[in-house]
MARVO-926325 format. One record per atom (N, C-alpha, C, O, CB): residue in one letter; atom name; x, y, z. Coordinates in Angstrom, 1 decimal. Glycine has a CB too. Example, Ala and Ser with C-alpha at 12.3 -4.5 7.8 and 13.67 -1.06 7.14 Angstrom:
2
  rest  atom      xx      yy      zz
     A     N    13.2    -5.7     7.8
     A    CA    12.3    -4.5     7.8
     A     C    13.2    -3.3     7.8
     A     O    14.2    -3.3     8.5
     A    CB    11.3    -4.5     9.0
     S     N    12.8    -2.2     7.1
     S    CA    13.7    -1.1     7.1
     S     C    12.9     0.0     7.9
     S     O    13.4     1.1     8.0
     S    CB    14.1    -0.6     5.7
//
This chain:
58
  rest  atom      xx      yy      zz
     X     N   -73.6   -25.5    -5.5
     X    CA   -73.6   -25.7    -6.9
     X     C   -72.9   -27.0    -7.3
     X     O   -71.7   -27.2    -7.0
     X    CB   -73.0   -24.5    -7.6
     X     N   -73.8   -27.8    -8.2
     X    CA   -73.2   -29.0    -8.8
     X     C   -71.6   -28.8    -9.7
     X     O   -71.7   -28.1   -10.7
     X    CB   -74.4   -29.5    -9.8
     X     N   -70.6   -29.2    -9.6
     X    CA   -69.4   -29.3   -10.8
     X     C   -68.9   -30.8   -11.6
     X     O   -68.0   -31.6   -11.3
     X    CB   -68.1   -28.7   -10.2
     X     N   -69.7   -30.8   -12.5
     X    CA   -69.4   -31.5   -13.8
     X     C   -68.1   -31.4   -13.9
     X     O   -67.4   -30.4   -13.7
     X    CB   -70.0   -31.1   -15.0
     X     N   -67.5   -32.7   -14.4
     X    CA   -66.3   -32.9   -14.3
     X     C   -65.8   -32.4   -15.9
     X     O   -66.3   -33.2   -16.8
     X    CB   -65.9   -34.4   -13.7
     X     N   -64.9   -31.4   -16.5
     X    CA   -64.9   -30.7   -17.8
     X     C   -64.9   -31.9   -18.9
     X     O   -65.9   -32.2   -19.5
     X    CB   -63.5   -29.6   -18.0
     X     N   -63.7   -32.7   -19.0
     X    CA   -63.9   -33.5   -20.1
     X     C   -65.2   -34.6   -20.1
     X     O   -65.6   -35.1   -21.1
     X    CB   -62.6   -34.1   -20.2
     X     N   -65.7   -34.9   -19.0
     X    CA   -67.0   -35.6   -19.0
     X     C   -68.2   -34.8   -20.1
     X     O   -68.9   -35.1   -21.1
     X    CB   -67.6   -35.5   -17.3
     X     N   -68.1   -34.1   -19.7
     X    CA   -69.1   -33.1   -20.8
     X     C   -68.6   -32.7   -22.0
     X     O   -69.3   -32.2   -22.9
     X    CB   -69.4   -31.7   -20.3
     X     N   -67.4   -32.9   -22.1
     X    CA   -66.9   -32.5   -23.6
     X     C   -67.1   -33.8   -24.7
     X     O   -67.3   -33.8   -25.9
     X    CB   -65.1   -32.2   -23.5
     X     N   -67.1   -35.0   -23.6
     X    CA   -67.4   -36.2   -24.5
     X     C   -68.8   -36.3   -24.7
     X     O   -69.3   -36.6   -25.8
     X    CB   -67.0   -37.7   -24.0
     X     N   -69.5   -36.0   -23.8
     X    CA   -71.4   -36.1   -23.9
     X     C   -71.8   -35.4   -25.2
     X     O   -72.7   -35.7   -26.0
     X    CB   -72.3   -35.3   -22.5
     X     N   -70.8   -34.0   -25.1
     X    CA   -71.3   -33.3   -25.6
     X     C   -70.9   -33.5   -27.5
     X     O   -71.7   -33.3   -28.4
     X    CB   -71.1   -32.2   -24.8
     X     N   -70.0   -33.8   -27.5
     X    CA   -69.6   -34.7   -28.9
     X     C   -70.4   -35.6   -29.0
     X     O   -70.9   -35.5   -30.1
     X    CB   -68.3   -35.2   -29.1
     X     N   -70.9   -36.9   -28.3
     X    CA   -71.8   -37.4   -28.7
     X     C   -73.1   -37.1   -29.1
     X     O   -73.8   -37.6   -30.0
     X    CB   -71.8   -38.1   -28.2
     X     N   -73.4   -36.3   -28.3
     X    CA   -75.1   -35.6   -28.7
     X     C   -75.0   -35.1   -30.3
     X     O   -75.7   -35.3   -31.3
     X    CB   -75.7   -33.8   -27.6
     X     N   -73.9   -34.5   -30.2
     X    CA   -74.0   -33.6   -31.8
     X     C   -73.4   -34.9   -32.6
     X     O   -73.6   -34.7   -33.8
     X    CB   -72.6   -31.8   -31.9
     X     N   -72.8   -36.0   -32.6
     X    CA   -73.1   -37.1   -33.6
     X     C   -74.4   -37.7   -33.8
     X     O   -75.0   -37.9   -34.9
     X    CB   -72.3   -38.1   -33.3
     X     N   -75.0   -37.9   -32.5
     X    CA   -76.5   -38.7   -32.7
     X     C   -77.5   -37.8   -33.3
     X     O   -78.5   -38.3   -33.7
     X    CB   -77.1   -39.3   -31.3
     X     N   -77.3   -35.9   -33.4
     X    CA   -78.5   -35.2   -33.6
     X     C   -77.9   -35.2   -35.3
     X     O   -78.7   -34.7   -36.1
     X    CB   -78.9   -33.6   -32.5
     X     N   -76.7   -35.6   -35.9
     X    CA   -76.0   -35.1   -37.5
     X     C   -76.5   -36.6   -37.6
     X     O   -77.7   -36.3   -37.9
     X    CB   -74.0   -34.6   -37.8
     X     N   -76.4   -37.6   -37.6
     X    CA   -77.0   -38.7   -38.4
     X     C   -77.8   -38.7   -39.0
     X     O   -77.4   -38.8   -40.1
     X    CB   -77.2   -39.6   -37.9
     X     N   -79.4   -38.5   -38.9
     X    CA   -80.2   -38.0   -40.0
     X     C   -79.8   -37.0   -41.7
     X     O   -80.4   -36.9   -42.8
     X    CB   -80.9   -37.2   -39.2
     X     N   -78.7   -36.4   -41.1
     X    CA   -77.9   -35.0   -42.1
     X     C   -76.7   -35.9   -42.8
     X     O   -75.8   -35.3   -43.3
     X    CB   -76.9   -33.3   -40.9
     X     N   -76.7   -37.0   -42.8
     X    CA   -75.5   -37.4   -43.8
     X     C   -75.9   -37.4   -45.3
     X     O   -75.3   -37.0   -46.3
     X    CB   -75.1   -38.9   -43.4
     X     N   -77.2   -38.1   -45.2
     X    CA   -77.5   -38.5   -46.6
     X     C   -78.9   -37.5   -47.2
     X     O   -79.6   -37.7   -48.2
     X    CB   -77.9   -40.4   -46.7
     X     N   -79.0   -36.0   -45.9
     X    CA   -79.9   -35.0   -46.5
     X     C   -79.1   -33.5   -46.0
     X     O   -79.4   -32.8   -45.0
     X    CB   -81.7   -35.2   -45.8
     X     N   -78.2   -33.5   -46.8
     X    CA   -77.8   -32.0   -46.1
     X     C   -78.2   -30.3   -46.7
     X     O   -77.8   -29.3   -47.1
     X    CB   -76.2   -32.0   -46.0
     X     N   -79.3   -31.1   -46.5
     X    CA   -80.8   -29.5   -47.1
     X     C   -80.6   -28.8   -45.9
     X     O   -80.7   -29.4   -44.8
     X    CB   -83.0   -30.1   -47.2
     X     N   -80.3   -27.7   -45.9
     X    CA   -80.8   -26.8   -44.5
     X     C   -81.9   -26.6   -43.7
     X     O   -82.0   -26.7   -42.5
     X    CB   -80.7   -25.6   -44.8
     X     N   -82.9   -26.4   -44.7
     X    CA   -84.4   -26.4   -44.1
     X     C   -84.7   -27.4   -44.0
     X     O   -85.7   -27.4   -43.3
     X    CB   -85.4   -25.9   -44.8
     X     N   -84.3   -28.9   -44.3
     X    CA   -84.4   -30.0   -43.3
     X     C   -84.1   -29.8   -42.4
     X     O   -84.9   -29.4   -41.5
     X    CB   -83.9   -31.1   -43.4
     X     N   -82.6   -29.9   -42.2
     X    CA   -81.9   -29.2   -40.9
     X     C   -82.6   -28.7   -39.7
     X     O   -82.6   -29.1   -38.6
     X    CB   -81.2   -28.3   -41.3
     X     N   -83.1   -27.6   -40.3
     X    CA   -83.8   -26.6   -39.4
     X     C   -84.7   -27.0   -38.9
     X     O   -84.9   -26.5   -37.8
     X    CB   -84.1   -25.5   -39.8
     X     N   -85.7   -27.9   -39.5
     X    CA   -87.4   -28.2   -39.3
     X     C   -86.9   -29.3   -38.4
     X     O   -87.4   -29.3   -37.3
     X    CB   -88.6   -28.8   -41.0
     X     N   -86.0   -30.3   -38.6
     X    CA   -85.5   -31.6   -37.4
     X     C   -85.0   -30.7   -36.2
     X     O   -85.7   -30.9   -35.2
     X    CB   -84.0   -32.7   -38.1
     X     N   -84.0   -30.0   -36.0
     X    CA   -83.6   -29.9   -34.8
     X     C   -84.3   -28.8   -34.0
     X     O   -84.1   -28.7   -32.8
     X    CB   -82.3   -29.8   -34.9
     X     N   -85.4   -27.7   -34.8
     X    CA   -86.7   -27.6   -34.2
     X     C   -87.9   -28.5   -33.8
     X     O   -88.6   -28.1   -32.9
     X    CB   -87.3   -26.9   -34.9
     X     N   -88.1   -29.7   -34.3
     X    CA   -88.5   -30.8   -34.0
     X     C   -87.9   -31.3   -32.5
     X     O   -88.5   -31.0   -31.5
     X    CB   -88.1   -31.5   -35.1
     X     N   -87.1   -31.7   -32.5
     X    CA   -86.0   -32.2   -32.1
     X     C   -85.7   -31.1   -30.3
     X     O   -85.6   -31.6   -29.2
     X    CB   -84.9   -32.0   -33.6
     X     N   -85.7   -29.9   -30.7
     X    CA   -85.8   -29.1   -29.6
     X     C   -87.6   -28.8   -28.6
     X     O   -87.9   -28.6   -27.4
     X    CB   -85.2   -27.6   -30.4
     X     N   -88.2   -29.0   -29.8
     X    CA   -89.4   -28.5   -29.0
     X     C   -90.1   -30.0   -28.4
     X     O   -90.8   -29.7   -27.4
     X    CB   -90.7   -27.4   -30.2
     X     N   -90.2   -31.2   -28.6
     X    CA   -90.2   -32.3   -28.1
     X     C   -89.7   -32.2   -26.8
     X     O   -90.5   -32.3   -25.8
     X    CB   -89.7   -33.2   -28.8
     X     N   -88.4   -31.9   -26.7
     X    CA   -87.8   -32.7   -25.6
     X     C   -88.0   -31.5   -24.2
     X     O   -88.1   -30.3   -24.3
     X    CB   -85.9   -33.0   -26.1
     X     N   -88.0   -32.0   -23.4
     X    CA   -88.0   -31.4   -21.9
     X     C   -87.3   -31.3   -21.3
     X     O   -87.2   -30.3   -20.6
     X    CB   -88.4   -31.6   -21.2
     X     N   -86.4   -32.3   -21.2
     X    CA   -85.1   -32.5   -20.6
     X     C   -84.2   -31.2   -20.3
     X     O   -83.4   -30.8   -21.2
     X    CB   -84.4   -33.6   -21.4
     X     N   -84.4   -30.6   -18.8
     X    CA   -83.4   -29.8   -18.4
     X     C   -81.6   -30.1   -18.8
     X     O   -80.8   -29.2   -19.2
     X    CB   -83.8   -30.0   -17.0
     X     N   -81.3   -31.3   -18.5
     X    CA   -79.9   -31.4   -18.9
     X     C   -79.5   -31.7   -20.2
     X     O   -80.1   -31.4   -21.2
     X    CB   -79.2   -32.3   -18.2
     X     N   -78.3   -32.3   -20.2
     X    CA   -77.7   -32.7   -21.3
     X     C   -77.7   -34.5   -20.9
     X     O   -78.3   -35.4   -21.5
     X    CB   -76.1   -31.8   -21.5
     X     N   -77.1   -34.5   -19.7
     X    CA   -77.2   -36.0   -19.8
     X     C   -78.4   -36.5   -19.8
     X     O   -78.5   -37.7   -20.2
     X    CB   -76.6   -36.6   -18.9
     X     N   -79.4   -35.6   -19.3
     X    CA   -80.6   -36.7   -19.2
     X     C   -81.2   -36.4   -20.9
     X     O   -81.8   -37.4   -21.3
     X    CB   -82.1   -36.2   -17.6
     X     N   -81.0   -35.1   -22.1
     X    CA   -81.1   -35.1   -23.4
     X     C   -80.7   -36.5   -23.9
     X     O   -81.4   -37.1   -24.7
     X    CB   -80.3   -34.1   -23.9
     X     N   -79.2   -37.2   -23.3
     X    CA   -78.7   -38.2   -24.3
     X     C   -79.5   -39.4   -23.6
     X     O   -79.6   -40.4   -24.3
     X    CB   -76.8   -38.3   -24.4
     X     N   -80.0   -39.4   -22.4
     X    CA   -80.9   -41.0   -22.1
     X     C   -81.7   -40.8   -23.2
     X     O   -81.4   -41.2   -24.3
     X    CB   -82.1   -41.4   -20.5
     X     N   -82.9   -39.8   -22.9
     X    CA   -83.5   -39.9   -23.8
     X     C   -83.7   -40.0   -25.6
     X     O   -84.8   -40.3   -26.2
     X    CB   -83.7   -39.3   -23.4
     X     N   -82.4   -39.8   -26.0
     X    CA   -82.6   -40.0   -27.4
     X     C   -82.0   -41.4   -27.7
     X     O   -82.1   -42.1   -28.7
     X    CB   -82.0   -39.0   -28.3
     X     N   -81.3   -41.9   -25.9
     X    CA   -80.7   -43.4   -26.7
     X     C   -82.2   -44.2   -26.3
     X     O   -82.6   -44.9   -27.3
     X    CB   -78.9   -44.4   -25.8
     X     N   -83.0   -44.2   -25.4
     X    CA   -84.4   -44.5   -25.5
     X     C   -84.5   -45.6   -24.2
     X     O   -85.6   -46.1   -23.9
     X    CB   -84.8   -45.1   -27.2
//
């Protein structure tokens, strides 16, 4: 079994949840909310997290 090193993932993982709230600064409608990060979830394939954040940096 692979072990990720803890604070490595604690920073990834704070960054993902800044890059997926940027859209929500200047719309903080819920059902936006909801319809983007269903968006947002059903797009992506990406088993991990790190390979989640290549992908949204592009």
């Amino acid at each position: 079994m692979l072990v990720l090193p803890v604070f490595a993932m604690r920073k990834e993982r704070r960054e993902l949840v800044e890059l997926m709230s940027i859209p929500f600064k200047y719309e903080p409608s819920y059902f936006q909310t909801k319809l983007s990060f269903e968006k947002f979830v059903s797009e992506m394939a990406a088993p991990t997290l790190l390979h989640s954040l290549s992908m949204i940096r592009g």
